[in-house]
DSSP file (Angstrom, degrees, kcal/mol; ACC not computed):
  #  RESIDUE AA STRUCTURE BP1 BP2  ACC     N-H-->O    O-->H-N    N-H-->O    O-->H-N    TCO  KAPPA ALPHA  PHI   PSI    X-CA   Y-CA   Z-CA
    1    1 A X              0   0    0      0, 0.0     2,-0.7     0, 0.0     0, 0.0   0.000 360.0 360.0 360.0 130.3   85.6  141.3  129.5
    2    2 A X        -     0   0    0      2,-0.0     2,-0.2     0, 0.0     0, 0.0  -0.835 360.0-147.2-114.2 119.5   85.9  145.1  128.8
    3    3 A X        -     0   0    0     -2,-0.7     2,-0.4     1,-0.1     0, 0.0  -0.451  12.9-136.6 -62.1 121.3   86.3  146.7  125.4
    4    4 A X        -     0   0    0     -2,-0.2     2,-0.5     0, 0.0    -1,-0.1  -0.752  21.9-169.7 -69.5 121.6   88.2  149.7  125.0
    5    5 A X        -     0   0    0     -2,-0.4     2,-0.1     4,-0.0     3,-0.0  -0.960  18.8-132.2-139.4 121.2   86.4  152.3  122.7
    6    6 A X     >  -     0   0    0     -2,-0.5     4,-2.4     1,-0.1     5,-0.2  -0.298  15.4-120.5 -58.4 155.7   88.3  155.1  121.7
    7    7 A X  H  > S+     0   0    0      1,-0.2     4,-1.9     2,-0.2     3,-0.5   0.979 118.4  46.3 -69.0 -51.5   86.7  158.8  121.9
    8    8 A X  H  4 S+     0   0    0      1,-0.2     4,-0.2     2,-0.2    -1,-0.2   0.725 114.3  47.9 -79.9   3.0   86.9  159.5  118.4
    9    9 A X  H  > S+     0   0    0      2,-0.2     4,-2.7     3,-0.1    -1,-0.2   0.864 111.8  51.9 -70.8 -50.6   85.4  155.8  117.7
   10   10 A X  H  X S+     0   0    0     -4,-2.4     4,-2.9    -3,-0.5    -2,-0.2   0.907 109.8  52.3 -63.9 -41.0   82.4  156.6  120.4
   11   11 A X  H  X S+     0   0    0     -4,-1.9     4,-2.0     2,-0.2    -1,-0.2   0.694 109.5  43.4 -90.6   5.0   81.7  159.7  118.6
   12   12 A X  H  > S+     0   0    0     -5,-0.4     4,-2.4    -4,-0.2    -2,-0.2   0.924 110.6  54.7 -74.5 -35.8   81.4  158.2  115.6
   13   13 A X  H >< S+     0   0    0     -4,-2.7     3,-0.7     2,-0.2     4,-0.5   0.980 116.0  42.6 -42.4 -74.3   79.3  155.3  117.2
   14   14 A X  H 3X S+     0   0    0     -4,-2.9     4,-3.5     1,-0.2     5,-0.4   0.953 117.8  45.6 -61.0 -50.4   76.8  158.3  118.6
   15   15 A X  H 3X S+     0   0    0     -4,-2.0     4,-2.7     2,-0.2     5,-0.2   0.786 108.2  52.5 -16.2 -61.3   76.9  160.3  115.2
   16   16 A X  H XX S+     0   0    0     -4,-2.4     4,-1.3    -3,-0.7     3,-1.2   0.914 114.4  48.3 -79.8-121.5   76.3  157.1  113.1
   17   17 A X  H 3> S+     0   0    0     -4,-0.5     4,-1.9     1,-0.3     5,-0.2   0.428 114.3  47.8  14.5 -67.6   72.9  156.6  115.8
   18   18 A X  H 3X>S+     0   0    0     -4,-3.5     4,-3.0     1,-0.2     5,-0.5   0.962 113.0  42.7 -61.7 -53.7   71.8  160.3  115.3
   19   19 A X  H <X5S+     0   0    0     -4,-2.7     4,-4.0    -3,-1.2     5,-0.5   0.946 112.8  50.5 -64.0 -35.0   71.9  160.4  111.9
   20   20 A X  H  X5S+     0   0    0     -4,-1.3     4,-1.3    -5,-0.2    -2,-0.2   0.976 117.4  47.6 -67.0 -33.0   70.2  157.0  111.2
   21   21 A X  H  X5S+     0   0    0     -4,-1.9     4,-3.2    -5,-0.3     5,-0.2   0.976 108.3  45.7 -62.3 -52.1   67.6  158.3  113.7
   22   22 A X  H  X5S+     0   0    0     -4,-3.0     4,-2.8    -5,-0.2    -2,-0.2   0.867 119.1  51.7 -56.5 -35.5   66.9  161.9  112.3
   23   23 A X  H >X<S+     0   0    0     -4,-4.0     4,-1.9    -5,-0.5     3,-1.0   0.919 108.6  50.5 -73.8 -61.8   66.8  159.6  108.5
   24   24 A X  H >X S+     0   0    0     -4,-1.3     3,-5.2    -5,-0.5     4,-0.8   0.758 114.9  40.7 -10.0 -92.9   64.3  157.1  110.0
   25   25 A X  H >< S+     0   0    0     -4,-3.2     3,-1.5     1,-0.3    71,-0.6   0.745 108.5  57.8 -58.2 -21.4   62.0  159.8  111.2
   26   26 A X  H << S+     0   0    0     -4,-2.8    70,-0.3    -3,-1.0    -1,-0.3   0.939  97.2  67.4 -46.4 -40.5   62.4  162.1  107.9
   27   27 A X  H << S+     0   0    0     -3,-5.2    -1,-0.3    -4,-1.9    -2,-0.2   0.687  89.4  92.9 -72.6 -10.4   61.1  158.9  106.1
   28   28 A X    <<  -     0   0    0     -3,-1.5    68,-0.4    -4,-0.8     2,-0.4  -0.445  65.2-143.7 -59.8 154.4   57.3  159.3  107.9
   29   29 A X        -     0   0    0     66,-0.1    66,-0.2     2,-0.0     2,-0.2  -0.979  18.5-149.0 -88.5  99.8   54.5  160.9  106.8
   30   30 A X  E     -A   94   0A   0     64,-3.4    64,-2.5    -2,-0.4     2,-0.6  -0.438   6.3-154.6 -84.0 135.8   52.8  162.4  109.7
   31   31 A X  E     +A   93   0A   0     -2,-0.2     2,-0.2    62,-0.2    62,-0.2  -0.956  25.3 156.0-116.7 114.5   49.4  162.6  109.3
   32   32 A X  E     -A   92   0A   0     60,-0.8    60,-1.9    -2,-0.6     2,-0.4  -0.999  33.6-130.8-156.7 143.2   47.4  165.5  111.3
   33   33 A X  E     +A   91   0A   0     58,-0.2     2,-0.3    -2,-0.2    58,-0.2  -0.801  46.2 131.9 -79.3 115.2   43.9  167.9  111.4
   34   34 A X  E     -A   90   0A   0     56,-2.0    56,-1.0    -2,-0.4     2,-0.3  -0.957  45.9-122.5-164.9 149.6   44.3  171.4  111.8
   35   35 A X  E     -A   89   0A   0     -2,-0.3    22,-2.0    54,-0.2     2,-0.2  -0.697  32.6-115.2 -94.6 162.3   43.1  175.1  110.4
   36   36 A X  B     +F   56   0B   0     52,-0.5    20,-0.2    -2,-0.3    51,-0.2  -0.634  37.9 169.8 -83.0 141.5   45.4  177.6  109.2
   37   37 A X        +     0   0    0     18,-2.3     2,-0.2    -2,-0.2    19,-0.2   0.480  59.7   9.6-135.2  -0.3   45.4  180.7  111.3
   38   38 A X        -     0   0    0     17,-1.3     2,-0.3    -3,-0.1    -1,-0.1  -0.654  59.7-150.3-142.1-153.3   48.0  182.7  110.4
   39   39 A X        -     0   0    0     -2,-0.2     2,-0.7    15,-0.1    15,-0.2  -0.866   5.4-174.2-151.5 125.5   50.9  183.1  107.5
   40   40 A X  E     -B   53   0A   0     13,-1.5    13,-1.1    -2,-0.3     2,-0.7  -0.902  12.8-149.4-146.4 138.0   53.7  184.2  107.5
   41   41 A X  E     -B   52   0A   0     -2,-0.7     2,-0.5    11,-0.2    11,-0.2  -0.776   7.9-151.7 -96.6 124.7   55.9  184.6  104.0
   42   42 A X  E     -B   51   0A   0      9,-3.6     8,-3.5    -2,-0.7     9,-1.3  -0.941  16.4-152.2 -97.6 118.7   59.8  184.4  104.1
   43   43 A X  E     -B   49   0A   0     -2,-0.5     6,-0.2     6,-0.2     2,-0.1  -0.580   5.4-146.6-108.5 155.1   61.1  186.3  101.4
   44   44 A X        -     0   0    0      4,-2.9     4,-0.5    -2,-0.3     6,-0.1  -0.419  41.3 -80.6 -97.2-171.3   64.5  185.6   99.7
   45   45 A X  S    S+     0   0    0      2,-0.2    -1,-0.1    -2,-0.1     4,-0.1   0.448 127.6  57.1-105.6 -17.1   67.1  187.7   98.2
   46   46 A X  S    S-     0   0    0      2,-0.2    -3,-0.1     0, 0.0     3,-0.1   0.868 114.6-113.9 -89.8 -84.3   65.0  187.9   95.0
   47   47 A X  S    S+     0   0    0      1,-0.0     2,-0.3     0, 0.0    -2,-0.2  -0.052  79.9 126.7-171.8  69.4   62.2  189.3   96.8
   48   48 A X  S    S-     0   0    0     -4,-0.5    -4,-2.9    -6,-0.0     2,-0.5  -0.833  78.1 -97.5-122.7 165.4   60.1  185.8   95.9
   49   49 A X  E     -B   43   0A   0     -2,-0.3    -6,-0.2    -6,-0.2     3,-0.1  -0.603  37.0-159.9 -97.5 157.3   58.8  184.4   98.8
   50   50 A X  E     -     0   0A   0     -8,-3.5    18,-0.4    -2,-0.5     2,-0.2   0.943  67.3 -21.1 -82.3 -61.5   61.3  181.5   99.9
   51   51 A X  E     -B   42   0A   0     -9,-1.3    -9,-3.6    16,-0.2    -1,-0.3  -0.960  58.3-124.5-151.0 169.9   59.1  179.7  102.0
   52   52 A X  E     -BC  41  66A   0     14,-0.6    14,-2.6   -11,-0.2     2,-0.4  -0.753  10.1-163.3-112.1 153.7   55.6  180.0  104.2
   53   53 A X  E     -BC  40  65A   0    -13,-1.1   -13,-1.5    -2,-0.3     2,-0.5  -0.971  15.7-161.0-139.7 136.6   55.5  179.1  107.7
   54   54 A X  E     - C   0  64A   0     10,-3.5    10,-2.1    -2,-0.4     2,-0.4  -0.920  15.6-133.4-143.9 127.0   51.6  178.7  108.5
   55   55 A X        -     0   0    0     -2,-0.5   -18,-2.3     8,-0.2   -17,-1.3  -0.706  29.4-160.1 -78.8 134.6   50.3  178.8  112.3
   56   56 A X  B     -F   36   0B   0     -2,-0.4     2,-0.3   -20,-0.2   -20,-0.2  -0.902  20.2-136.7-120.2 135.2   47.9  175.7  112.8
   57   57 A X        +     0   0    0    -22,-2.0     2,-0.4    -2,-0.3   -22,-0.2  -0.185  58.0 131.9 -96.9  58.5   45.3  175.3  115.6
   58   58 A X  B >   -G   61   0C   0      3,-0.6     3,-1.5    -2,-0.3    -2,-0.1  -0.832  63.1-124.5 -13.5 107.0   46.1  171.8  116.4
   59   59 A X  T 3  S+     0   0    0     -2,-0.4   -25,-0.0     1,-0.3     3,-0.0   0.851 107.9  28.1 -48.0 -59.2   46.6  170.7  120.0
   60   60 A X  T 3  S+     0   0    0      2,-0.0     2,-0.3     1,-0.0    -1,-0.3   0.470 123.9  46.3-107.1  13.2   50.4  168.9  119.8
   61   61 A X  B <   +G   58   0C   0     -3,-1.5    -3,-0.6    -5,-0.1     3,-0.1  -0.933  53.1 178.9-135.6 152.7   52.0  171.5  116.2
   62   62 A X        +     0   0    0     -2,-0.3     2,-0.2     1,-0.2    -6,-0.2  -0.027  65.3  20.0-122.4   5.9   51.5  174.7  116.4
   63   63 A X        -     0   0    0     -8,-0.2    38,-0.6    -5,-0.1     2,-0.3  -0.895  58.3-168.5-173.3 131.2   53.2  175.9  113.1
   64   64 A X  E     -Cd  54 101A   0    -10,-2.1   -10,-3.5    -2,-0.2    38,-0.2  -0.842  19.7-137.3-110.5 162.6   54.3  173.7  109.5
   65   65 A X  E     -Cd  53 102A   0     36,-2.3    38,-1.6    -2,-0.3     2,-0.6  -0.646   7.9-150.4-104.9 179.0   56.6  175.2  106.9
   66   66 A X  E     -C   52   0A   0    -14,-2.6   -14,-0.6    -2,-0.2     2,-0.2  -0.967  11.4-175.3-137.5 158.3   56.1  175.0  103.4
   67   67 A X    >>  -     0   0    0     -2,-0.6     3,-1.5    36,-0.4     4,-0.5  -0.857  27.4-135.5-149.2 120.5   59.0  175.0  100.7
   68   68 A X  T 34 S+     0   0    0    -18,-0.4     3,-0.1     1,-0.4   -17,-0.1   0.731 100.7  59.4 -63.2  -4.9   57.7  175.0   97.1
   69   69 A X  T 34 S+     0   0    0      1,-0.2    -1,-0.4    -3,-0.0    -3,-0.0   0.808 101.7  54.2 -90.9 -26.9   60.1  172.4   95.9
   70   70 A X  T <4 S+     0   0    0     -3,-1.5     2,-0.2    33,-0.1    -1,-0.2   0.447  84.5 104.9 -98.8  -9.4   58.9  169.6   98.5
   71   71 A X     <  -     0   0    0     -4,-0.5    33,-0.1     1,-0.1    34,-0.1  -0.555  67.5-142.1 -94.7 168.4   55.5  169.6   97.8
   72   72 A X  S    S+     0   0    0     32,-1.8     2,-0.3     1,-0.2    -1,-0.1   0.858  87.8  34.1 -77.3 -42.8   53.4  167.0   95.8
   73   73 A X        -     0   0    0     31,-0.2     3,-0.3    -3,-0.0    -1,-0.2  -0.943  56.3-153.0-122.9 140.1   51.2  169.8   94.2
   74   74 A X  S    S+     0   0    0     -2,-0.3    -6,-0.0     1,-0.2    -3,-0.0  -0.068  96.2  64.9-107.2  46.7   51.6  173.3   93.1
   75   75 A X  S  > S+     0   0    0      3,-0.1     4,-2.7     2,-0.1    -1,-0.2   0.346  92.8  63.0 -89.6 -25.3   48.1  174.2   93.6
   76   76 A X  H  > S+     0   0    0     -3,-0.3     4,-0.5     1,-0.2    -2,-0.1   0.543 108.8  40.2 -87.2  -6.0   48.7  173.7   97.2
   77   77 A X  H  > S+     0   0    0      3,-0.2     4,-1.6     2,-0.1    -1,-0.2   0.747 117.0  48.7-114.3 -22.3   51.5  176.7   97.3
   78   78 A X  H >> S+     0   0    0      2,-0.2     3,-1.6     3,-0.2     4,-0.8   0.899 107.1  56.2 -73.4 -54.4   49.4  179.0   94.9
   79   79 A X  H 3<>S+     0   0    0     -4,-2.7     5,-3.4     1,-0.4     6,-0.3   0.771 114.5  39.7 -31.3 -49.5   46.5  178.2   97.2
   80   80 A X  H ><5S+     0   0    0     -4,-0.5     3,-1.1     3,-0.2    -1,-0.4   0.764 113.2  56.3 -58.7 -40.7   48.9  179.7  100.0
   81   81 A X  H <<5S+     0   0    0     -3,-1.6     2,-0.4    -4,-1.6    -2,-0.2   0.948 114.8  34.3 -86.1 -57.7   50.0  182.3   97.9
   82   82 A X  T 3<5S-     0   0    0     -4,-0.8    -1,-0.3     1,-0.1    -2,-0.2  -0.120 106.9-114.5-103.9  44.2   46.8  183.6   97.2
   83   83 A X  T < 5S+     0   0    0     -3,-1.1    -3,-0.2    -2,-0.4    -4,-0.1   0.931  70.9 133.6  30.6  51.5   44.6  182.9  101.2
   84   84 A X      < +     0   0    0     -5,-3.4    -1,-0.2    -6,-0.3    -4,-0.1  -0.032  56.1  71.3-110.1  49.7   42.3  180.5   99.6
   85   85 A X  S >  S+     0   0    0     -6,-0.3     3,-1.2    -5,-0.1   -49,-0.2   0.640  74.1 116.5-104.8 -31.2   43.0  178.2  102.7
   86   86 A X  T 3  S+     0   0    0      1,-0.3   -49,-0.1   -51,-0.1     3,-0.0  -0.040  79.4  11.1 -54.7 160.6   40.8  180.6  105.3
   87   87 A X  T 3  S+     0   0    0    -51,-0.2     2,-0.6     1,-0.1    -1,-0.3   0.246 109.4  94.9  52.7  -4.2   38.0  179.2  106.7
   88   88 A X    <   -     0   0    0     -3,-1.2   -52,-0.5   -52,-0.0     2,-0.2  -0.798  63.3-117.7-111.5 137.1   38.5  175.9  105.8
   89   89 A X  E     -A   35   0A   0     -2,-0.6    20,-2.3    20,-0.4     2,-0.6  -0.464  21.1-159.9 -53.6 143.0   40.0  172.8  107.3
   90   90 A X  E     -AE  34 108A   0    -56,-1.0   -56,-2.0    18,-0.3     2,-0.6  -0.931  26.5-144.5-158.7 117.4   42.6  170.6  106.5
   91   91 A X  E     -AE  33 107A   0     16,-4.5    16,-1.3    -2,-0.6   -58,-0.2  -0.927  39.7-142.9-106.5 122.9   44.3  167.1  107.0
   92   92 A X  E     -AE  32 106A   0    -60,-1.9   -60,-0.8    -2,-0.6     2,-0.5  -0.224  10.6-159.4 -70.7 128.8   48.1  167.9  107.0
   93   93 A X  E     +AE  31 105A   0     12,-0.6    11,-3.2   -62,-0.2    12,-1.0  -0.827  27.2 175.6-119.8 107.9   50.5  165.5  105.3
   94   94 A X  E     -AE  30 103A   0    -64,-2.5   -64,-3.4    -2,-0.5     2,-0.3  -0.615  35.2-157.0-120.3 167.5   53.9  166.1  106.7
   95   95 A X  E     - E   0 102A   0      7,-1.0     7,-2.0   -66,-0.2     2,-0.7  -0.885  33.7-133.8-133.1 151.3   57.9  164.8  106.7
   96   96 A X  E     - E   0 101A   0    -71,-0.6     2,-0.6   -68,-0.4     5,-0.2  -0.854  24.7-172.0-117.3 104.8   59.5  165.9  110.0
   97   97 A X  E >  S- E   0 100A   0      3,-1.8     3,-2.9    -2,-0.7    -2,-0.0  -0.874  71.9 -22.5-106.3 128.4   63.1  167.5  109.1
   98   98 A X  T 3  S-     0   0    0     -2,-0.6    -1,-0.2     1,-0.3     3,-0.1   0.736 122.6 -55.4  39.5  46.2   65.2  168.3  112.2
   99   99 A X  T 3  S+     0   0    0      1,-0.2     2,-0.5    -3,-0.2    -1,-0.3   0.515 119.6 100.1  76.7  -5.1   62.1  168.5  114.7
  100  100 A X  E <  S- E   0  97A   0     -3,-2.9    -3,-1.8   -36,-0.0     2,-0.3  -0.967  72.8-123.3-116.8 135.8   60.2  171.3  112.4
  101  101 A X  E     -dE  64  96A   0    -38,-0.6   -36,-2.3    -2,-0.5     2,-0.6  -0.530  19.1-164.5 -36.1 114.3   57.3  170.1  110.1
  102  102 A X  E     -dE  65  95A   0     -7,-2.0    -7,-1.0    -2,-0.3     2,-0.5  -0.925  19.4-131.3-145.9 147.6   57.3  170.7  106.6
  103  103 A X  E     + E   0  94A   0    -38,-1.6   -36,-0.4    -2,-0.6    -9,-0.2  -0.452  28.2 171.2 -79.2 118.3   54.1  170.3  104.7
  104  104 A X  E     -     0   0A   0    -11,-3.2   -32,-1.8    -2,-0.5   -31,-0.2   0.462  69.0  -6.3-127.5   8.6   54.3  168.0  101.3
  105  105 A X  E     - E   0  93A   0    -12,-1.0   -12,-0.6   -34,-0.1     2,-0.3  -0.690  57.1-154.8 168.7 162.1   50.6  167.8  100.8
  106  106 A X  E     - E   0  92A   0     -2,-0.2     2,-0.3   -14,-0.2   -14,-0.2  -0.704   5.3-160.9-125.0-178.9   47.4  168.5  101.9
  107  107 A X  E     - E   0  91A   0    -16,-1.3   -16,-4.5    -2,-0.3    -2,-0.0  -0.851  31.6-117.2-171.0 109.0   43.5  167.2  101.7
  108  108 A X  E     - E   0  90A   0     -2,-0.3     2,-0.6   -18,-0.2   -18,-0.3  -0.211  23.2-141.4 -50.7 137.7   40.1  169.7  102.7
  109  109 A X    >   -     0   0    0    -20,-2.3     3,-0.5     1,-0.1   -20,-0.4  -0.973  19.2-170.9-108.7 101.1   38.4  168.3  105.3
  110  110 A X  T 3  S+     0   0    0     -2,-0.6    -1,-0.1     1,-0.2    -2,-0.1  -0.066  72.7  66.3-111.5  64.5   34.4  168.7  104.8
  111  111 A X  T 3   +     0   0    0    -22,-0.1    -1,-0.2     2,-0.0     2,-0.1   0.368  69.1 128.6-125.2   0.0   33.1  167.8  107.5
  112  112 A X    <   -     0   0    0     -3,-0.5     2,-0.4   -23,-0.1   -23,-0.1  -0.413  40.2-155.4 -63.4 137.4   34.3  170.4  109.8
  113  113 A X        -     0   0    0     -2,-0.1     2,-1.2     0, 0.0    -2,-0.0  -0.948  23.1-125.9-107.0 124.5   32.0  172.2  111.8
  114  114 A X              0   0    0     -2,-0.4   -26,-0.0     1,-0.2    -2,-0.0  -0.507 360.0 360.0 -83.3  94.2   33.3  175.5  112.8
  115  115 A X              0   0    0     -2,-1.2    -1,-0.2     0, 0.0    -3,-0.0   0.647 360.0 360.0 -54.2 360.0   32.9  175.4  117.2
């Protein structure tokens, strides 16, 4: 027996499936090791910075963002504001919105040995 599915039924069907995926994965915490190796400040129309976008040496991300409003602590965005992140290592705690990373807290790793 075959069921007739309208288009604008089917793309609700695929919608209703996308979105319920994209919420799923927003609701992880991705958990990852990596040093900061670059910065880069996006400034907004007040000329405050908006957000950070911080290059990571990490094998499978190569870049989180940061938004001060999403993070757990605001020690972790002055720390970014003012480069007291260099040299040091870091396990990442990240929520994955639309395929980019965005960073909602972090924890120094000291036990890295610098190769």
């Amino acid at each position: 027996m075959r069921i007739h599915i309208s288009q604008d039924h089917h793309l609700q069907l695929i919608l209703t499936k996308f979105y319920n995926m994209t919420k799923k994965r927003s609701n992880y915490i991705y958990k990852f090791a990596g040093k900061i190796i670059n910065r880069w400040k996006r400034i907004s129309d007040k000329n405050k910075p908006y957000f950070y976008q911080l290059d990571i040496d990490n094998e499978n991300i190569d870049k989180i963002f940061v938004f001060q409003n999403k993070l757990q602590r605001t020690e972790i965005w002055q720390d970014i504001e003012q480069s007291n992140y260099l040299g040091k290592k870091y396990g990442f705690s990240c929520k994955n919105y639309m395929g980019n990373y965005g960073l909602i807290d972090w924890q120094e790793l000291n036990s890295y040995e610098n190769k």
